[in-house]
N, C-alpha and C positions, 0 to 999 in steps of 0.2 A: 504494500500500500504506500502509495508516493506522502508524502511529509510535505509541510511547509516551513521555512525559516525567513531568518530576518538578518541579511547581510547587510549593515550598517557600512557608507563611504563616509571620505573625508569630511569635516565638516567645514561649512561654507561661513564666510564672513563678508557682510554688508553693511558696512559701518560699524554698529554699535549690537547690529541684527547678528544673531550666528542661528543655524537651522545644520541637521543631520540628515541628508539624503540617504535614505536606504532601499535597498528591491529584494524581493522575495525572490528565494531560490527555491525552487522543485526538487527536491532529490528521491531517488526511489524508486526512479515512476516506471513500471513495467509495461511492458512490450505492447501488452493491450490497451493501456491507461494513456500511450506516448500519442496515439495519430489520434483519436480524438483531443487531445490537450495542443498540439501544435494547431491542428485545425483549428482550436478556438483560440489563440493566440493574442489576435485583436482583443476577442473579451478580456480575455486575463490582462493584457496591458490595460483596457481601458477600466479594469477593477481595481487596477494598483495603481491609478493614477487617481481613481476615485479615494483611494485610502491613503493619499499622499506619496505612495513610492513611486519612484524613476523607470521599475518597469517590474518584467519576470525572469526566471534563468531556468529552462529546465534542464535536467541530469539524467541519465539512467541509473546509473550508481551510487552511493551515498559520499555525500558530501559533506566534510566536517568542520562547519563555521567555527572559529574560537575567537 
């Protein structure tokens, strides 16, 4: 079963403003899970943009954010 995480980037500074850009990474995601999740690709960027992330990443294998 594919996971979701939270890959935190550099943090950004606008003046006095600083903000954490981060995007969800997919890891996990089995063979049968993978062409419908590319196929919806657009939604998922357009969910992560709704929830403030910069995009999505998916993986087949696990991937270990630290």
């Amino acid at each position: 079963m594919a996971r979701i995480q939270i890959l935190e980037l550099p943090m950004e500074h606008q003046g006095d403003d600083t903000t954490t850009p981060f995007v969800f990474v997919i890891d996990q995601v089995a063979k049968a899970e993978e062409e419908p999740l590319r196929r919806g690709t657009n939604t998922l960027d357009a969910f992560a943009t709704q929830c403030g992330a910069r995009g999505t990443l998916l993986f087949p294998g696990t991937l270990d954010i630290g």
